[in-house]
C-alpha positions as CSV (number, residue, x, y, z in Angstrom):
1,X,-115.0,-26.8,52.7
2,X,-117.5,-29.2,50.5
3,X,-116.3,-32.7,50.5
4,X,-115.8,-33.2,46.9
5,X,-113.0,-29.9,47.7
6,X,-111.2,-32.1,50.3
7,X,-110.9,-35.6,48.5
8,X,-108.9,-33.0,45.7
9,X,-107.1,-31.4,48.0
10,X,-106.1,-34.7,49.5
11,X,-105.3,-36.4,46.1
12,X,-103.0,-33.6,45.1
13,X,-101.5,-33.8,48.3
14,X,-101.0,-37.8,48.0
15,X,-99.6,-36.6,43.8
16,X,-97.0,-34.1,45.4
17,X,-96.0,-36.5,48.2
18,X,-95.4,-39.4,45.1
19,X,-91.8,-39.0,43.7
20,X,-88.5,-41.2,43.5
21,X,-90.9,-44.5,44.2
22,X,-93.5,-43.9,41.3
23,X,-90.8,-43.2,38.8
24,X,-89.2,-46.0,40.2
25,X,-92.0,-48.4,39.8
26,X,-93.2,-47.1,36.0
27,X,-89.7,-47.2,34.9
28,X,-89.6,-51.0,35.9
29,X,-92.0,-52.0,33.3
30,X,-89.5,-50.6,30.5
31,X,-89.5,-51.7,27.0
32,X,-87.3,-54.6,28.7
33,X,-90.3,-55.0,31.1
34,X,-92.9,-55.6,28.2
35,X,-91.1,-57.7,26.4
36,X,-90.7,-59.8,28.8
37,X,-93.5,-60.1,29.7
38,X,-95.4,-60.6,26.6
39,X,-93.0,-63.1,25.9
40,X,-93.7,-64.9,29.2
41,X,-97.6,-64.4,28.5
42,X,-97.4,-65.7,24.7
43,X,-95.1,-69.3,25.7
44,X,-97.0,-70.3,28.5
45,X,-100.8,-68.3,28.9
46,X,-101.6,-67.7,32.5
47,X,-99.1,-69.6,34.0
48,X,-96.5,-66.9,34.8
49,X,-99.5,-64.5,36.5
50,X,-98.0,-66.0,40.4
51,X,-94.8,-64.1,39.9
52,X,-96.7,-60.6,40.0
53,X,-98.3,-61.7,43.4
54,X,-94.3,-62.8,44.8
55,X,-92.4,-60.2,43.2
56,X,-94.8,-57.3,44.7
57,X,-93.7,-57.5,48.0
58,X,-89.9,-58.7,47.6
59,X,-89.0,-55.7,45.0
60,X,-90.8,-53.0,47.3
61,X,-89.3,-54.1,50.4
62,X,-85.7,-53.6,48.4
63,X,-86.4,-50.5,47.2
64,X,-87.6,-49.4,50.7
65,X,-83.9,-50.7,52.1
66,X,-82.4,-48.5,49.3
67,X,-84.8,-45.2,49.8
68,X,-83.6,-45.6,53.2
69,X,-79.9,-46.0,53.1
70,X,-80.5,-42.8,51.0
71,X,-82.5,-40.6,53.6
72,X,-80.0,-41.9,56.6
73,X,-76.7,-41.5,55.2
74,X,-77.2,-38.7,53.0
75,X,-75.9,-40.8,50.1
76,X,-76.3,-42.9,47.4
77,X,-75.1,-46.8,47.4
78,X,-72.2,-45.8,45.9
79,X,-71.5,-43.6,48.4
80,X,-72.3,-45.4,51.1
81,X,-70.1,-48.5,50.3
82,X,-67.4,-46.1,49.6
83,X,-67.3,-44.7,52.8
84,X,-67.8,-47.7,55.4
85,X,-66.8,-51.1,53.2
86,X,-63.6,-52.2,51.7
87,X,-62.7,-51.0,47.9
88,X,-62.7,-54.5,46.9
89,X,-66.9,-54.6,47.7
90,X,-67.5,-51.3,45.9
91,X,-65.5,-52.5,42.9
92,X,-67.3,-56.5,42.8
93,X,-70.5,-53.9,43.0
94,X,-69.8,-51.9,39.8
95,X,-68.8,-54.5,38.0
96,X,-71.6,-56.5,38.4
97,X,-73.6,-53.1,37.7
98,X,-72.0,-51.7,34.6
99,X,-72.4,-54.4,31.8
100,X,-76.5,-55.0,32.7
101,X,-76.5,-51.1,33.1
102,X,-75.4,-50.7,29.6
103,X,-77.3,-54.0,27.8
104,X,-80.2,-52.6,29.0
105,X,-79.9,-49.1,28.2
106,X,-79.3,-50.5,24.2
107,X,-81.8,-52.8,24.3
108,X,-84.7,-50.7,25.2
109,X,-82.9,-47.9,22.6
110,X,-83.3,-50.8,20.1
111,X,-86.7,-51.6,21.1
112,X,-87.8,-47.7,20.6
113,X,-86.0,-47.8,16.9
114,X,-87.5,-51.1,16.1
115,X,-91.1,-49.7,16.8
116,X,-90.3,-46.0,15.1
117,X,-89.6,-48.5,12.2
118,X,-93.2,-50.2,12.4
119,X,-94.9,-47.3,12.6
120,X,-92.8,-45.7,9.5
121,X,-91.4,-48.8,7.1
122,X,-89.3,-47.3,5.4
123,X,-87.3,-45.5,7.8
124,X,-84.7,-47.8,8.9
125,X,-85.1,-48.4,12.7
126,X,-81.2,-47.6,13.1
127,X,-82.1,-44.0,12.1
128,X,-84.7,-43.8,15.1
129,X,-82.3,-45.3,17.2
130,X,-79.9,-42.7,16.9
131,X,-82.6,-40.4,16.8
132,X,-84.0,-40.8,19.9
133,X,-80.6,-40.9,21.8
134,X,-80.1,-37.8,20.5
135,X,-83.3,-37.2,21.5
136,X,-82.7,-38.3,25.4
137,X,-79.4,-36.7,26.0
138,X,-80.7,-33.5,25.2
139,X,-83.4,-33.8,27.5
140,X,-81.4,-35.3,30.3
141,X,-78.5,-32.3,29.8
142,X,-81.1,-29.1,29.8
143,X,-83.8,-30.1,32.2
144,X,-83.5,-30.0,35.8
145,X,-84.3,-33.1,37.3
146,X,-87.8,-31.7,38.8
147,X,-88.8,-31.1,35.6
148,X,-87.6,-34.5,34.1
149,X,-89.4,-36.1,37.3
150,X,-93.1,-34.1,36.5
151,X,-92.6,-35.1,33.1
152,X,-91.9,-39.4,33.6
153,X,-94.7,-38.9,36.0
154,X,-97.2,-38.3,33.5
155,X,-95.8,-40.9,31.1
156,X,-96.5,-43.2,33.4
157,X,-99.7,-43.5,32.4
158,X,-99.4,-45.1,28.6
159,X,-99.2,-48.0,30.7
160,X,-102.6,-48.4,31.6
161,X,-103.4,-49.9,28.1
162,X,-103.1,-53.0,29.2
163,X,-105.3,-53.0,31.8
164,X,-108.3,-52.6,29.4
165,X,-107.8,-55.6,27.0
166,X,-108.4,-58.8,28.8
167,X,-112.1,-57.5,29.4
168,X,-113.0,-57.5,26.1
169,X,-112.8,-61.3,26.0
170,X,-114.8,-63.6,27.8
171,X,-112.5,-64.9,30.6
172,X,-112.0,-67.8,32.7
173,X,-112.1,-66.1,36.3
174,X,-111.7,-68.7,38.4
175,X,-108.7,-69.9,35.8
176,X,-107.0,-66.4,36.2
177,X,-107.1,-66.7,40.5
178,X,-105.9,-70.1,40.2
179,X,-103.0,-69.1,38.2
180,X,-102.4,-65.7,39.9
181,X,-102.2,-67.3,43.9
182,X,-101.2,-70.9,43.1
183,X,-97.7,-70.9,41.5
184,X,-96.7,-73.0,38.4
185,X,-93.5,-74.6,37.4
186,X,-91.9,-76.2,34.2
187,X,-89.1,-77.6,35.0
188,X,-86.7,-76.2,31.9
189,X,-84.3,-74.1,30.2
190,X,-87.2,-71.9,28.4
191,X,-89.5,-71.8,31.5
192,X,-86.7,-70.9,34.1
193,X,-85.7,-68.3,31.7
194,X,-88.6,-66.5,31.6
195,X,-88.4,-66.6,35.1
196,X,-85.3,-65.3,36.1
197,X,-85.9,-62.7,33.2
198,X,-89.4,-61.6,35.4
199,X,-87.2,-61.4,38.5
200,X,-84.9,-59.8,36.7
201,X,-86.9,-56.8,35.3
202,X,-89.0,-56.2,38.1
203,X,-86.1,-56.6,40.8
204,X,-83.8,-54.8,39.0
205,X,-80.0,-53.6,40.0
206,X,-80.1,-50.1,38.1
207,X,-83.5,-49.5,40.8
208,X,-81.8,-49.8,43.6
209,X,-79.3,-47.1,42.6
210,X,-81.3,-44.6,41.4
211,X,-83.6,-45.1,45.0
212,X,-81.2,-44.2,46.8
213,X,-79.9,-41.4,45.0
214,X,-83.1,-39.7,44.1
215,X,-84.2,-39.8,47.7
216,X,-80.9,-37.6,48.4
217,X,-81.5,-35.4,45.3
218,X,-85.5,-34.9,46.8
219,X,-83.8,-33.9,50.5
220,X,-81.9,-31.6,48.8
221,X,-84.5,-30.2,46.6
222,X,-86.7,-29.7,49.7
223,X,-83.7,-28.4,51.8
224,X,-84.6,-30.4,54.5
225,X,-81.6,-30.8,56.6
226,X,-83.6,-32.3,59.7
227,X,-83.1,-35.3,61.1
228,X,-84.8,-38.6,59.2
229,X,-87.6,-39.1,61.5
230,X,-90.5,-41.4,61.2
231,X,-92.4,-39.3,59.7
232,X,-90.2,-39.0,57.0
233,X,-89.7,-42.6,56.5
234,X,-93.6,-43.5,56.7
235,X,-94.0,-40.8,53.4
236,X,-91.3,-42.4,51.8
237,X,-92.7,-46.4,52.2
238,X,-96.2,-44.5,50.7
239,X,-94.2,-43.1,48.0
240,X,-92.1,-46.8,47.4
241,X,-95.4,-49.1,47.8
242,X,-97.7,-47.3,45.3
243,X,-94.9,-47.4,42.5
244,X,-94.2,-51.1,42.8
245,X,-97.2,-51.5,43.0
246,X,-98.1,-49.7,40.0
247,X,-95.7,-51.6,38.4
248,X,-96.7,-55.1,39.8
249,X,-100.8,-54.3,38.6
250,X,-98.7,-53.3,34.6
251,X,-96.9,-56.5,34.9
252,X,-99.8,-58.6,35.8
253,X,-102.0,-57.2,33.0
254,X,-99.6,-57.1,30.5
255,X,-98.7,-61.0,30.9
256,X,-103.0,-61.3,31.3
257,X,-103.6,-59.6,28.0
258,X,-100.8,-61.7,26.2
259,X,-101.7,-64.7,27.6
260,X,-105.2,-64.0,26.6
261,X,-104.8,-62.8,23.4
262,X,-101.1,-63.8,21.9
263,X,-101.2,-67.4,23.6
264,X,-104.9,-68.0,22.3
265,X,-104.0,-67.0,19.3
266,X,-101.3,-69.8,18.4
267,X,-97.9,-67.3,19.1
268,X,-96.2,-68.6,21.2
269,X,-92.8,-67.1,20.3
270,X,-92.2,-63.6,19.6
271,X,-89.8,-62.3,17.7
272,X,-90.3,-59.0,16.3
273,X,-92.1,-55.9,18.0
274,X,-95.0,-56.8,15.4
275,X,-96.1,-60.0,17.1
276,X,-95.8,-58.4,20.5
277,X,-97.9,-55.2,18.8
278,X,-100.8,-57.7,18.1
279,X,-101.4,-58.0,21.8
280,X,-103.8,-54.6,21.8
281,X,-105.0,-55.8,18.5
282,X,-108.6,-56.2,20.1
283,X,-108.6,-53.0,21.6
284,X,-107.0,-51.0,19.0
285,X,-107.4,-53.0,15.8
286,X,-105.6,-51.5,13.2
287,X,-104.1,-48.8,15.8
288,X,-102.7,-52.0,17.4
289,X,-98.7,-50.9,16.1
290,X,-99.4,-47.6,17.2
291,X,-100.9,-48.2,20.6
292,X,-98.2,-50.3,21.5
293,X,-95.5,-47.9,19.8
294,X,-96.4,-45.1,22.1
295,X,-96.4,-47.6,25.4
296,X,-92.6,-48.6,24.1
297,X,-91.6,-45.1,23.2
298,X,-92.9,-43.6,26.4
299,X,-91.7,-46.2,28.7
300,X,-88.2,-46.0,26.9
301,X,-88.1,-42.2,27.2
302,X,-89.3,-42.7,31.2
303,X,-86.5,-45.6,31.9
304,X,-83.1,-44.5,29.9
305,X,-82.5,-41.2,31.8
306,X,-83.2,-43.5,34.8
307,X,-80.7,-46.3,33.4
308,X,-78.5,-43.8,32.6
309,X,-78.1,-41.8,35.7
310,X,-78.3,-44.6,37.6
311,X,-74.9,-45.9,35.7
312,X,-73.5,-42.5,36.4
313,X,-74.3,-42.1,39.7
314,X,-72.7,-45.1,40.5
315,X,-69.4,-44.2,38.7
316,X,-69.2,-40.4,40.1
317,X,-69.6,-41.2,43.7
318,X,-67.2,-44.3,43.6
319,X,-64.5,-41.7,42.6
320,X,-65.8,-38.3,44.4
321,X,-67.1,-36.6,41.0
322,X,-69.2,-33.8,41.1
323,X,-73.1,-35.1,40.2
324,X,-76.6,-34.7,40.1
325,X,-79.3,-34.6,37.9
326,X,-80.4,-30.6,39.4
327,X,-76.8,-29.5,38.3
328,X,-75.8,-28.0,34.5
329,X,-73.6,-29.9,32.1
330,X,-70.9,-27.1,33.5
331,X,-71.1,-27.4,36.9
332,X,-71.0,-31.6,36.7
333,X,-69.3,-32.4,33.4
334,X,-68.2,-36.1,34.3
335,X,-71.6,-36.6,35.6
336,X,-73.3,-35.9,32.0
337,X,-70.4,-37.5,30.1
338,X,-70.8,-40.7,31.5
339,X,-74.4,-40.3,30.6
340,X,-73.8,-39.5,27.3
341,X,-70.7,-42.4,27.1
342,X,-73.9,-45.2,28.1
343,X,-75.6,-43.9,26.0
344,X,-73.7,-44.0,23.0
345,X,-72.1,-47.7,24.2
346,X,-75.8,-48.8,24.6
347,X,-76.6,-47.5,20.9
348,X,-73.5,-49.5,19.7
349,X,-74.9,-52.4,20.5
350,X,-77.7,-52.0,17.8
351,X,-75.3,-53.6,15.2
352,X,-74.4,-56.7,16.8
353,X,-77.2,-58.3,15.2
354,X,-79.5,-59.6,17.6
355,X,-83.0,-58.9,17.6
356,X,-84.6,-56.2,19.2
357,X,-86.9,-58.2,21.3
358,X,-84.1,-61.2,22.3
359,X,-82.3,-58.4,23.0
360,X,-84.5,-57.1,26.2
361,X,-85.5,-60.0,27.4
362,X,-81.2,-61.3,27.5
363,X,-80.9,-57.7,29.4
364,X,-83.8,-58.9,32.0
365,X,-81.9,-62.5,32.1
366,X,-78.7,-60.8,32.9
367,X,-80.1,-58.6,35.6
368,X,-81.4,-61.7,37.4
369,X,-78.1,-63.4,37.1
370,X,-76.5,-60.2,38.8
371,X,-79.2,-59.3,41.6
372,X,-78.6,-61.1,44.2
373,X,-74.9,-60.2,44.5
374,X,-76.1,-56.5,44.9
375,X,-79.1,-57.6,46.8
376,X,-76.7,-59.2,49.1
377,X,-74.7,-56.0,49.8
378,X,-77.5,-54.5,50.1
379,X,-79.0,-56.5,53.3
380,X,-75.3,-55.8,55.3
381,X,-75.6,-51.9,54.9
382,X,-79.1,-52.0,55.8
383,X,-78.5,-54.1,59.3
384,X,-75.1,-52.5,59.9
385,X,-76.1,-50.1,62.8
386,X,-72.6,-47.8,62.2
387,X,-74.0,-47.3,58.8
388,X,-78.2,-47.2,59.7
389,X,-78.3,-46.3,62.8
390,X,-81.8,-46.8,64.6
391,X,-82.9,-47.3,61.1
392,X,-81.8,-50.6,60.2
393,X,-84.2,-53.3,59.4
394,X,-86.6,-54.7,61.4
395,X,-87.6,-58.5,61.1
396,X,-90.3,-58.7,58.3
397,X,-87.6,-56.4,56.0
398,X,-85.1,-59.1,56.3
399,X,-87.6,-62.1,56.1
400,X,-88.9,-60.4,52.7
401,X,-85.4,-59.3,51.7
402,X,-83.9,-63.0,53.2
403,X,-86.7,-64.7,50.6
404,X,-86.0,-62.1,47.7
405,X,-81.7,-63.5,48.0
406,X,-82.2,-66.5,48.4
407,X,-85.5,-67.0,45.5
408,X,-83.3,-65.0,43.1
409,X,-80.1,-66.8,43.5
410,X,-81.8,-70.4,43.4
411,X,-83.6,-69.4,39.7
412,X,-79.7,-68.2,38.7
413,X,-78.6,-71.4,40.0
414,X,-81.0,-73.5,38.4
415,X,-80.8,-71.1,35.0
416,X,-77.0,-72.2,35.0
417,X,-77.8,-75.8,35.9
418,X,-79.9,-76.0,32.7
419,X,-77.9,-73.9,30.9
420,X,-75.1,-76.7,31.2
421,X,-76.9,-80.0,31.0
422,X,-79.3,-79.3,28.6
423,X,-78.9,-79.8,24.6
């Protein structure tokens, strides 16, 4: 066999071996994920480009604690928390789930309308709002989930237009190391914001669901009813590591190529999709609204069906429902309602009148005010050996997962500190 035969044969391998973790990982940089970070880029240059570099390794370590409560108890967190904790745990867990569940789901549906909108003027974006839910529940109801999971693993890839941009300037290299390995604080409202907004949408609650969940739906798919071995586990960590950090090289580039080009340029604030659009300007010029509409659109379409069955996986197994993405609308009816239920309730809150883009970077605030109680439920399941097993974690998991509590809980502290004090 020529060489150039086995590097293919090993790459599709490495593609078919890459699941629940790459879908993972694009879906964190949603249109809640770009916002964000555009808006962190645009306010304050490179100096956000440190939290890539921490938040690698603290969300993949998390999501590796979720895969694997997944592959050892056959179930989801839901699930798992239903069978071996109190109800009172389970309960504190949904409802610190459902509200970000559903903030997000609206804001990245507004997100979608408001670009359809910039793209066509005189279409109102609240037509492509409804449009495209209409749009996703369809999709989610009549495919299978190994077809919805082949097709969000080829949108992945509308991402990688922000890896281009920042080398069509002249750049300050040593600047950009400085600011990616050596972090840098503002001690303020705005500033610690943006923060626990970044922690937020990269170590987000509705991840840690779906994780878990898909890693069951994937043993199921594959019928493998052996025992979770290492082998197993080592495919799965592969599979969890190159989607965050897939996501972590998106994050870093998008808040690069803002910083570069939307911070530069004198905007500083953004408050419409158009000023974030103008980003890609230097790679796209005029194709600038359209560029970025397709990263929005594609990202939106590869994060609500997540969003959405994360909510709904959460709510089924807490009372026993029937679910699963690979089942028809028949044979899981409660499972597709709820779907539908988040997202019309997500839709809904298109007329509450707050902008598109406020409106994902408050869903990324709120998911980093609501972490760490999840996170925290999280670490006791994964070191509880009735629950894990052999398979609970070993030290450098609860160092990273230790740091990832206790730095996500002092930025929600400090958020509400300033939130309080400050005029």
């Amino acid at each position: 066999m020529s060489k150039a035969k086995k590097k293919s044969n090993k790459f599709v391998r490495f593609w078919k071996l890459l699941g629940p973790g790459l879908i993972t990982g694009a879906s964190d940089d949603d249109p809640s994920g770009i916002a964000t970070y555009s808006q962190a880029g645009a306010a304050y240059g490179l100096s956000t480009l440190w939290t890539s570099v921490i938040a690698f390794p603290l969300m993949a370590s998390i999501q590796q604690m979720c895969a694997r409560i997944g592959l050892v108890t056959s179930q989801g967190l839901t699930g798992t928390l239903k069978k071996n904790y109190p109800k009172p745990v389970l309960y504190l867990m949904v409802l610190f789930s459902f509200p970000s569940i559903v903030m997000n789901i609206g804001a990245d549906i507004a997100g979608m309308g408001a670009v359809g909108n910039l793209l066509f003027p005189s279409i109102e974006a609240t037509y492509f709002s409804v449009v495209f839910t209409i749009l996703l529940l369809g999709l989610i109801i009549y495919l299978p989930y190994q077809k919805i999971a082949a097709i969000l693993k080829y949108l992945c890839i509308v991402l990688l237009v922000y890896l281009i941009v920042p080398f069509l300037f002249k750049q300050d290299w040593m600047k950009i190391l400085r600011s990616t390995f050596i972090p840098t604080f503002h001690f303020n409202k705005e500033y610690i914001s943006i923060l626990v907004g970044i922690l937020g949408t990269t170590i987000s609650p509705y991840l840690f669901f779906w994780q878990a969940s898909m890693e069951v739906e994937e043993m199921k798919h594959k019928k493998s009813h052996l025992v979770v071995n290492k082998k197993i586990i080592s495919d799965m960590k592969q599979d969890v590591d190159f989607g965050m950090s897939f996501s972590g090289l998106v994050m870093f580039f998008i808040i690069l190529t803002t910083g570069t080009v939307l911070f530069n340029g004198g905007i500083h604030q953004i408050d419409t999709v158009e000023q974030a659009a103008m980003a890609l300007k230097p790679l796209a010029g005029n194709s600038a609204y359209l560029l970025f509409a397709i990263g929005v659109i594609g990202t939106g379409l590869l994060a609500i069906p997540v969003l959405s069955g994360s909510l709904s996986y959460i709510i089924t197994e807490a009372f026993g429902w029937q679910q699963g993405l690979d089942k028809k609308f028949h044979e899981a009816k409660a499972f597709y309602s709820i779907i539908a239920i988040s997202l019309i309730l997500g839709l809904s809150l298109n007329y509450i009148g707050i902008s598109p883009i406020k409106a994902l970077i408050y869903a990324a605030i709120l998911y980093g005010l609501t972490a760490p109680v999840l996170i925290a439920i999280i670490l006791h399941i994964c070191n509880n050996k009735k629950v894990m097993g052999k398979y609970t974690n070993g030290r450098m998991a609860n160092i990273l997962g230790f740091t990832t509590l206790l730095l996500m809980t002092a930025a929600a502290v400090v958020l509400i500190y300033l939130q309080l004090t400050e005029k």
